[in-house]
C-alpha positions in Angstrom: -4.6 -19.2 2.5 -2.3 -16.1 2.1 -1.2 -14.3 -0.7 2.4 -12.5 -0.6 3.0 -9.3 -2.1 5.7 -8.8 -3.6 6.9 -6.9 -6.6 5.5 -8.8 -9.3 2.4 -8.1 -8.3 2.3 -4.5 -8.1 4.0 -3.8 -11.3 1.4 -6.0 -12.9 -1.3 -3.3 -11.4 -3.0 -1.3 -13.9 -1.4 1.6 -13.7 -5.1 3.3 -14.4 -5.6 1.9 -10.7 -7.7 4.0 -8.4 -9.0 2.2 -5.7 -7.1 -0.4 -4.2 -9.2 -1.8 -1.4 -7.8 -5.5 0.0 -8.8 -5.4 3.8 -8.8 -9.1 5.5 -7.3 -11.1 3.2 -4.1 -12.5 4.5 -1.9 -10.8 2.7 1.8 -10.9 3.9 5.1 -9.9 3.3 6.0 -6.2 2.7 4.5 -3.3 0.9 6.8 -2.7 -2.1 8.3 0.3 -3.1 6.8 -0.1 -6.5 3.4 1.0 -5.2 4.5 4.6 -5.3 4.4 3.9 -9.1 0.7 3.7 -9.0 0.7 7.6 -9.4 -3.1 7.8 -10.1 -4.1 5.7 -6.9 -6.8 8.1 -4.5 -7.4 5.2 -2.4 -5.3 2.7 -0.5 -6.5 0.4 1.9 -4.4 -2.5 3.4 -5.9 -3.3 7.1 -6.2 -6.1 8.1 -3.5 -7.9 7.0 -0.6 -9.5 7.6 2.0 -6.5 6.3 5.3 -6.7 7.8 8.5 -4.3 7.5 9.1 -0.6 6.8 6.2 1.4 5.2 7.8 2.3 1.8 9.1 5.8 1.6 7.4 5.9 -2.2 4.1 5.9 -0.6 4.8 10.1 -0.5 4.7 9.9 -4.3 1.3 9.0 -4.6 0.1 12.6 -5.0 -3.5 11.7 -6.2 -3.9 9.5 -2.8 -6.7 11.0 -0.5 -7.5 7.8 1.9 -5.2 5.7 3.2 -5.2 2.6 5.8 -2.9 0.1 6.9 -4.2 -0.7 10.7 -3.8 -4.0 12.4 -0.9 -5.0 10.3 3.0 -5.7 11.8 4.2 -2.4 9.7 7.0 -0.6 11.1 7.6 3.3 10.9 5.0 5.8 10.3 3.5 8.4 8.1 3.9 11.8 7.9 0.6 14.2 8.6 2.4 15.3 5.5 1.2 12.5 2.9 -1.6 14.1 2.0 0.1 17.4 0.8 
């Protein structure tokens, strides 16, 4: 079983969201933009997966965001040493 994300999902996040830690779990489809709406997020942690497509640019607007992981995934692009600043 897999779950897509897509987003629906993330806007229905609590945006009071600090943690979000879904390693192994199937999920597929891309990352959407709307995560970078989850302003308060410190920890973000997607391996494991089944990810595809371009890691959203709004990812550099989670300014709170001090751990970060999307390893053995299909994600294209990268991320900027940068993120964390």
């Amino acid at each position: 079983m897999s779950l897509r994300i897509d987003k629906c999902n993330v806007i229905t996040l609590s945006l009071n969201l600090y943690h979000l830690n879904l390693p192994d779990n199937a999920l597929i489809g891309n990352i959407p933009s709307e995560i970078g709406e989850l302003d308060k997020l410190e920890v973000l942690y997607l391996n494991q997966n089944q990810l595809s497509g371009e890691i959203p640019i709004s990812i550099y607007d989670l300014s709170n965001l001090n751990y970060l992981s999307f390893t053995d995934n299909q994600l294209t692009g990268g991320i900027s040493k940068n993120v964390y600043n």
